[in-house]
Wavefront OBJ file of the C-alpha trace (Angstrom):
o trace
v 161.354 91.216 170.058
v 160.910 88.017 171.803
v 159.453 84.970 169.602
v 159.934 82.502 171.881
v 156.173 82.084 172.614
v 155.259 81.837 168.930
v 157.922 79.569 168.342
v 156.922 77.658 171.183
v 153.038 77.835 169.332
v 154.616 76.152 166.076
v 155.837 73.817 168.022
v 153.284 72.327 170.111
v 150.538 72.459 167.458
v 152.735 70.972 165.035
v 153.480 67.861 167.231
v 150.119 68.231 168.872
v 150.712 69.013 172.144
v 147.737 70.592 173.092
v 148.720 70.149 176.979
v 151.512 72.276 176.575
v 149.768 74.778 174.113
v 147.255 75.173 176.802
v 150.128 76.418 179.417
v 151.283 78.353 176.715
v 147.956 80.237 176.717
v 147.663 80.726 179.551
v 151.557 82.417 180.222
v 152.199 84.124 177.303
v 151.776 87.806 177.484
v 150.405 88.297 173.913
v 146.885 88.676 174.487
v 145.737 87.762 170.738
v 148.265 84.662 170.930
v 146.139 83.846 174.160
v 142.546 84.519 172.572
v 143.698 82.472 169.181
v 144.819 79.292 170.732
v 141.856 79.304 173.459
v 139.836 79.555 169.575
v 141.246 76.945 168.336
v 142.061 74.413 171.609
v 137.563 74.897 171.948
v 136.993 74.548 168.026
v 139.231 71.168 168.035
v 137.713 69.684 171.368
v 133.908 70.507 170.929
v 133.203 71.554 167.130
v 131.991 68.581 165.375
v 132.520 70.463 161.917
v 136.286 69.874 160.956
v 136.154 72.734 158.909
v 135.903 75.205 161.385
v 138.495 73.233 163.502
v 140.722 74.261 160.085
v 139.465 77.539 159.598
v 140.660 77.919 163.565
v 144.300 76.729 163.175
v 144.724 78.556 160.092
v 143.516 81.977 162.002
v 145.975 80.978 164.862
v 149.316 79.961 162.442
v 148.274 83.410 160.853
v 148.399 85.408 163.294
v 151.968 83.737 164.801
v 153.463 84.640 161.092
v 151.604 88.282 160.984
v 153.697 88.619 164.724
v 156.861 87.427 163.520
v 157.168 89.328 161.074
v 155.947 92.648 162.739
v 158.682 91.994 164.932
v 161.264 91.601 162.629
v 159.908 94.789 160.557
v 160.376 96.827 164.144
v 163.691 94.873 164.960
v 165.322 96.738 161.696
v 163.385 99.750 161.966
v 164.879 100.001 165.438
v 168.385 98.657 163.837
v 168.319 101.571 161.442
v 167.755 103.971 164.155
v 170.961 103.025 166.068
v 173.083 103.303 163.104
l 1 2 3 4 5 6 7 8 9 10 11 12 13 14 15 16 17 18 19 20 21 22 23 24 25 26 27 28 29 30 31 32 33 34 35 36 37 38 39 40 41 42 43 44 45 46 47 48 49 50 51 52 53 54 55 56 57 58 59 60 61 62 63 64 65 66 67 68 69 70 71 72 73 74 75 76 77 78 79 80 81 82 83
């Protein structure tokens, strides 16, 4: 499985680069990566409540992890298989 786009997610919301977390939305082909950061990118320019800006992120960095580590749970399914 490819986590280069979640990586990439970590990344740019770490350091803030909501530019570049935009594109990302926009080219990834994870639909619920897409939907999460468009969430959060509204919540953090228009919500004047910060805690739904937080409650955002943390729905976004959630969903990255739950990803990852669906993919690495299929990687060594799929690992098992072969051997």
């Amino acid at each position: 499985m490819e986590t280069v786009d979640y990586d990439k997610a970590l990344y740019y919301t770490h350091r803030s680069q909501w530019d570049n977390l935009l594109i990302l939305m926009v080219r990834t082909k994870d639909d619920m990566l897409s939907k999460r950061i468009e969430q959060f990118l509204h919540a953090y320019n228009f919500e004047n409540n910060y805690g739904e800006v937080e409650k955002k992120l943390y729905s976004l960095l959630r969903y990255i992890d739950h990803a990852v580590e669906i993919g690495h749970e299929f990687e060594d399914a799929e690992y098992a298989y072969l051997t």
